[in-house]
C-alpha positions as CSV (number, residue, x, y, z in Angstrom):
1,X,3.3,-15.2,27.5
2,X,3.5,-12.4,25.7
3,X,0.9,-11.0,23.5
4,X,2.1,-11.2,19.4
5,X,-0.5,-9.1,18.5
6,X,0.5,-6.0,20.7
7,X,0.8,-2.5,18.4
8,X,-0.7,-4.7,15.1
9,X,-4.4,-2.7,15.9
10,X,-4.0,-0.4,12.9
11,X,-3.8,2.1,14.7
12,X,-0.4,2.4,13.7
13,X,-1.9,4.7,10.5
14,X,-2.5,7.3,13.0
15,X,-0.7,10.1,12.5
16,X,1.0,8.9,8.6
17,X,0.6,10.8,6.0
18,X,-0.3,9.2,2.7
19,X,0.8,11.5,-0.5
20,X,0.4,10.8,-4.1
21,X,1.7,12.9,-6.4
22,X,0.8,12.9,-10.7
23,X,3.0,14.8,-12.5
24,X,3.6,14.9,-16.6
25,X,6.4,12.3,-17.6
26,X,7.4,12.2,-21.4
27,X,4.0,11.3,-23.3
28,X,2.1,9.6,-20.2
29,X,1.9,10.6,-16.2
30,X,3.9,9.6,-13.4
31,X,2.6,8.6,-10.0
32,X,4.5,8.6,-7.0
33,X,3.0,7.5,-3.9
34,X,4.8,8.1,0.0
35,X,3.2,6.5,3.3
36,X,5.1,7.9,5.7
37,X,5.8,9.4,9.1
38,X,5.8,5.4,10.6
39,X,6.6,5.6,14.3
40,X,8.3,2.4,14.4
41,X,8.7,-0.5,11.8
42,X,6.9,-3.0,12.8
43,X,5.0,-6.3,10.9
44,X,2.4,-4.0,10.7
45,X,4.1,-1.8,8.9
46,X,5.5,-4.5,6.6
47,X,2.2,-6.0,6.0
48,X,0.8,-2.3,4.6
49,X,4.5,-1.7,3.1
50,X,3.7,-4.8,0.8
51,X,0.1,-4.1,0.4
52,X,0.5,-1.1,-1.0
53,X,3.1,-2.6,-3.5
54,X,0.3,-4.9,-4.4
55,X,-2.3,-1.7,-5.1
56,X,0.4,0.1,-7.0
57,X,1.3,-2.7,-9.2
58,X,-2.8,-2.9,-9.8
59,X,-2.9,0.7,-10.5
60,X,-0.2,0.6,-13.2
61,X,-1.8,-2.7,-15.2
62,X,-4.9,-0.8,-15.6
63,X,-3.3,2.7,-16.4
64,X,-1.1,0.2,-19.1
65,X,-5.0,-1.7,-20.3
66,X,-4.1,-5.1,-18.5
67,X,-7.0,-6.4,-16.2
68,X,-4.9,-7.0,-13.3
69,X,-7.8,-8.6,-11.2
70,X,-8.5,-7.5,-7.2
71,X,-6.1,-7.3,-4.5
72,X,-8.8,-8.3,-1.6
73,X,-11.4,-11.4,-2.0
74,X,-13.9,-11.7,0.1
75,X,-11.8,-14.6,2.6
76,X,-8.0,-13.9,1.2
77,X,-5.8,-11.5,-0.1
78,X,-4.6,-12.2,-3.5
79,X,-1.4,-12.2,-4.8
């Protein structure tokens, strides 16, 4: 059988490069955020694609007042 977990280590970072970039935008700031240089889409790479939709989405309810809560809990991940 084979083994599911094969190349989901996280290891699969190495070698990505993570860029954010703030820049003026009308009266407020734009960030742009790029994870790339992914040798392979894998559910790895799903799983941090949507992860870091999750952050981003935090990120701008805070920058906007809101309290948008954690991502991580302690036993979960929140969505």
């Amino acid at each position: 059988m084979p083994d599911i977990h094969h190349g989901e280590s996280g290891k699969e970072w190495e070698g990505t490069d993570l860029i954010f970039t703030i820049q003026p935008e009308g009266s407020g700031i734009r960030l742009d955020f790029t994870h790339s240089n992914w040798r392979e889409a894998t559910p790895y790479f799903t799983s941090c694609n949507t992860t870091w939709g999750g952050l981003m989405f935090r990120i701008k309810g805070a920058a906007e007042g809101k309290r948008p809560g954690p991502l991580f809990q302690r036993n979960a991940v929140a969505y």
